[in-house]
N, C-alpha and C positions, 0 to 999 in steps of 0.2 A: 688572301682577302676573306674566305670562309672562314678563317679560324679567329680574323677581326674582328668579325661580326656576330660570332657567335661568344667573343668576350664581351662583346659592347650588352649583346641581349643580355649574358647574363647580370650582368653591371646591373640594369634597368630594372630587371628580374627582382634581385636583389634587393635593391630599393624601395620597393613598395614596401616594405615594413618598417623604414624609416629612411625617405627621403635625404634626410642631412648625410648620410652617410656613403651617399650617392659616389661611387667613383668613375670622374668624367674622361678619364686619360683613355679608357679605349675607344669612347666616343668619336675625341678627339682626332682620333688615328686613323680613322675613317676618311674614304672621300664624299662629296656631297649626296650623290645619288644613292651610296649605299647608307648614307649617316638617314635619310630622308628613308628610303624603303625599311630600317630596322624599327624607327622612331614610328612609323608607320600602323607597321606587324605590330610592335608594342600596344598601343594605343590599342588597336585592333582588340588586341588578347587580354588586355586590363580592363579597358572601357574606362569607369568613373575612378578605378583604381590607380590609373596611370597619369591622372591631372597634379597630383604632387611632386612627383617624381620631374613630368612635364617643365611644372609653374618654375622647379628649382633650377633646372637647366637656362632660362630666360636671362638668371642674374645677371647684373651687368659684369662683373668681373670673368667670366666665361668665354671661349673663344669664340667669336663673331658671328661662324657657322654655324655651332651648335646651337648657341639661340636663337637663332635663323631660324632653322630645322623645328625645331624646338615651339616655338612661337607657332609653328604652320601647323605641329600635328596636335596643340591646343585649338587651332581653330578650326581644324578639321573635327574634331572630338564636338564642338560647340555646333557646327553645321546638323551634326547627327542627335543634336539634343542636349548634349554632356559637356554642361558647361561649371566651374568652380561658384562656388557660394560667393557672391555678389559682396566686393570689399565694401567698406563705409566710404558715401562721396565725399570727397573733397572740397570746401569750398568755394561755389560757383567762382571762377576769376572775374564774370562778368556783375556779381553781386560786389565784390570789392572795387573794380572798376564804375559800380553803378551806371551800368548801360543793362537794356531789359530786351528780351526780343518782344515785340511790337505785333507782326505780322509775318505770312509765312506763303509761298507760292514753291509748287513740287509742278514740270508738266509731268504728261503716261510716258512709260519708259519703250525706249527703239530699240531694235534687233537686235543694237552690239548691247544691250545694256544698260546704256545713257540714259541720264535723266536731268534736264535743267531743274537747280533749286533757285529761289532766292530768299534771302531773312533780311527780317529787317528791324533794325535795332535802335533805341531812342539811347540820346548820350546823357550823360551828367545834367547835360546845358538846356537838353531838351530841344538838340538837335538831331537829323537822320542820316544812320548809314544803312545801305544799303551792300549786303555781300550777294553775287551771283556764278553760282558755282554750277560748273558740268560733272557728275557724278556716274562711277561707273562701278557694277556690281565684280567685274574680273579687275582690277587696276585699280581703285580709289575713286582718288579728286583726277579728275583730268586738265581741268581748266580752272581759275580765278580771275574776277574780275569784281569794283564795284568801290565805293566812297562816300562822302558826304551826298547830301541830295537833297529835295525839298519836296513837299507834296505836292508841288504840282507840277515838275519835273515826276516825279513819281506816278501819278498818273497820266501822264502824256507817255514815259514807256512803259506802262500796263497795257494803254491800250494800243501802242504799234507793237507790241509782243503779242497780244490776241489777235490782232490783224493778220500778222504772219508767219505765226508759230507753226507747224504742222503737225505740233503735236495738241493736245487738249490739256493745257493749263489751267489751272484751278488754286484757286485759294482755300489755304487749308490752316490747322489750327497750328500753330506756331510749333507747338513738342513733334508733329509731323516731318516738317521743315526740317527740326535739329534731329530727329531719328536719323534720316536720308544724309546726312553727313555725317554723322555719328557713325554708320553702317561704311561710311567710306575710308572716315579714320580708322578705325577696330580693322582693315583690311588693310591697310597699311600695316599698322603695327602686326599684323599675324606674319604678312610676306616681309618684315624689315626694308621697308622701302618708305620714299616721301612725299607728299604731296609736295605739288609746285611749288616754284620760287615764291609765284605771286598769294599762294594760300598765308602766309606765313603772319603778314599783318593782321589776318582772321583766328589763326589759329586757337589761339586764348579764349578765344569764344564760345566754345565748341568742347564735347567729352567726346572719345569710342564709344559707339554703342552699337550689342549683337544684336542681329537680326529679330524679330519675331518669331518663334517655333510655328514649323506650316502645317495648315490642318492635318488634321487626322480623319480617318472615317472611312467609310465608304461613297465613293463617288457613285452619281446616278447615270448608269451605264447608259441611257439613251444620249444624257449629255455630253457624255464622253466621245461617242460616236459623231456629235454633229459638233465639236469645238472646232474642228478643222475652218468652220464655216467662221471663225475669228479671222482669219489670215485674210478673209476679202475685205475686212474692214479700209481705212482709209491711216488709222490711226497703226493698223497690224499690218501692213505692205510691208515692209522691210522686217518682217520676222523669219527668219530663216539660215541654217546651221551656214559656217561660213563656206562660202563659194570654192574659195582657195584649199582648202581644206579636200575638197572632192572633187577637185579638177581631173585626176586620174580615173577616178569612180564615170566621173561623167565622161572622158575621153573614149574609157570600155565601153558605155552604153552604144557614142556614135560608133565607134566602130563596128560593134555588130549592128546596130542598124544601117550599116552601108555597105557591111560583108556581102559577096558573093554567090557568098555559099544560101543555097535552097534550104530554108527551114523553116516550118510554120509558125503561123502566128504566137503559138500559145508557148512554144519556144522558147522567140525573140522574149515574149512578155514573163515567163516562167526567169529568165536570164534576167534579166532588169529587177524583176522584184529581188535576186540573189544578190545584185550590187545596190540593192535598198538595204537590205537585211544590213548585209555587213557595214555599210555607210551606218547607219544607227547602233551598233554595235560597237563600234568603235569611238564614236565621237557623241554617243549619250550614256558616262559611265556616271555612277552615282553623283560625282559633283557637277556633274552637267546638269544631270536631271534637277538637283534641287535649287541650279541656279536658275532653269529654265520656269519652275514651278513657282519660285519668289516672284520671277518678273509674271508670271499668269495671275498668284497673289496678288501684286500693286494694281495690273488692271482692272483684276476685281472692284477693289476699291477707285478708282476710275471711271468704274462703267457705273455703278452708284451714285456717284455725285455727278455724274451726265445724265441720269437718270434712266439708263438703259440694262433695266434687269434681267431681261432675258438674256443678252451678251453675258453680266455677270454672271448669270449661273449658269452658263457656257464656262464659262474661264476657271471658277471655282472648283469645277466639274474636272478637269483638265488639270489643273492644279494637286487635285487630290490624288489624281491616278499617277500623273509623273511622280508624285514622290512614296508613293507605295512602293518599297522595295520587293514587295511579291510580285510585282506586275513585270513582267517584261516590257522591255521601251522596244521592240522591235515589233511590238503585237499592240503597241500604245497609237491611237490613231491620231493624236496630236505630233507624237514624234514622229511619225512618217510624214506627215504633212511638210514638218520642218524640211529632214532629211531631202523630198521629193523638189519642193520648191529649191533649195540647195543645189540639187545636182542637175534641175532645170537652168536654173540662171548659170551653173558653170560652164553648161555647153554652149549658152548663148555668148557666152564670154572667148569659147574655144572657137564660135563660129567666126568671133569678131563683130557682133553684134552687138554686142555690149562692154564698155571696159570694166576693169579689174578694180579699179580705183574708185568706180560709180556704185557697184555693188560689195565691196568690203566691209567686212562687219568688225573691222578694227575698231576698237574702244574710240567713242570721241563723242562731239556733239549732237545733240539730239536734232 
């Protein structure tokens, strides 16, 4: 298998001086994990160098996995900034269709991710459809739903969605709306997977579109120290790394808090912090962090149009630090807070206190 791998690099190696003459056959030959870790290291070692080489591999005629692969280490390259020069649009289908988006509603995004959109579109006829999608930054689309409608069905569920939404929904300027879907498709097409069955009559509607690049700078170290205090929001309850994930981590803790054995306090507490450390070390590696720092981003803008700018510039604060790759996330007080709250709720779960299924940060609705 090393000696696979070390044809396939050079293959890639090779390439960068002209793409077209890319040969895929030891790619090929590869099994997924290691076609994924070479594709990886490449990208790694090329940087802006490796996106042609990359884009060639996608083609349709290529085997399956390799564009897979392929597709994922183009979008890992785009997460760190390094994205291809932006092709000419297409288009719009909805300008040939003659439907327009009209109006656009995004709520704040939860634990796992989730975010309700909805758009809404005027027809030919100058009648309303209305799409309402569940959206998620690890997985895509999760959910579709939505049809014809009128306005004042439309406003009757505006306002039983503010009634009992739990999140803080807002109306927002329509290119907003289509980002937030845009960011869900482009994440499909990286992982080679598909939105639902029921997306599909929407689909045409709709382009990929990547993320926004997240600030840069330096974060204001007092803010960074009190963002933890986002987590007691109402809207941030259900922020924290998944339960399942540190159920072991948390099983260690109870144990030595219920061990036997005599040992002082500072200890027991000295121990605890060593299965914090490594709980964030593990389950906050770079695509953690910048997934965590986008969803701090959206709040940002959240706390804004709620009008609550000290929160923002808590979160912004927060945001900037998680994605400084100088910073360590084990020494980041926002990620500890996750990490802690995490392995709080798993033991409450180990107690029997709580179920698995109430507190899972599985991808889903908001």
């Amino acid at each position: 298998m090393d000696a696979d791998v070390t044809a396939a690099r050079r293959a890639l190696d090779a390439a960068v001086a002209d793409p077209a003459r890319l040969d895929t056959a030891p790619l090929a030959a590869l099994d997924a994990d290691a076609l994924d870790a070479t594709l990886r290291a490449f990208a790694d070692a090329q940087g802006a160098a490796a996106l042609p080489v990359l884009e060639a591999l996608t083609g349709a005629r290529l085997d399956r996995g390799v564009r897979k692969a392929a597709r994922l280490a183009v979008y890992r390259l785009g997460q760190r900034g390094v994205a291809p020069p932006p092709r000419p649009a297409p288009k719009p289908v909805v300008e040939r269709r003659q439907e327009r988006v009209t109006r656009g509603w995004v709520s704040a995004v939860d634990g796992s991710g989730s975010r309700a959109v909805w758009v809404l579109f005027e027809t030919a006829t100058g009648g309303l459809e209305l799409c309402s999608l569940i959206v998620n930054d690890e997985v895509g689309v999760v959910d579709a739903a939505g049809g014809e409608i009128t306005r004042k069905r439309l406003e009757t569920e505006l306002a039983a969605l503010r009634a009992s939404q739990k999140l803080p929904w807002l109306e927002v300027e329509p290119p907003r709306a289509l980002q937030a879907v845009g960011e869900a498709l482009a994440l499909h097409r990286a992982r080679g997977t598909s939105p639902p069955a029921a997306f599909q009559r929407w689909e045409r509607l709709f382009a990929p579109a990547e993320p926004a690049p997240l600030a840069t700078g330096e974060a204001d170290p007092s803010a960074v120290e009190q963002a933890p205090a986002l987590l007691e929001l109402p809207e941030m309850v259900g922020w924290f790394l998944d339960p399942e994930r540190v159920q072991g981590d948390a099983l260690e803790i109870l144990q030595g808090r219920e061990s036997k054995l005599v040992v002082s306090d500072q200890i027991k507490a000295e121990r605890e912090a060593a299965v914090l450390d490594r709980v964030i070390e593990r389950e906050m590696d770079d695509e953690a962090r910048r997934r965590w720092a986008r969803r701090l981003a959206e709040m940002v803008f959240v706390f804004h149009a709620t009008k609550r700018p000290e929160q923002a510039a808590l979160a912004e604060a927060a945001a900037r630090a998680l994605a400084d790759r100088t910073r360590e996330a084990r020494t980041d007080p926002f990620a500890r807070a996750l990490a802690q709250r995490a392995l709080d709720i798993a033991a409450e779960v180990a107690l029997g206190r709580l179920s698995a299924a109430e507190v899972s940060r599985k991808p889903g609705g908001p």
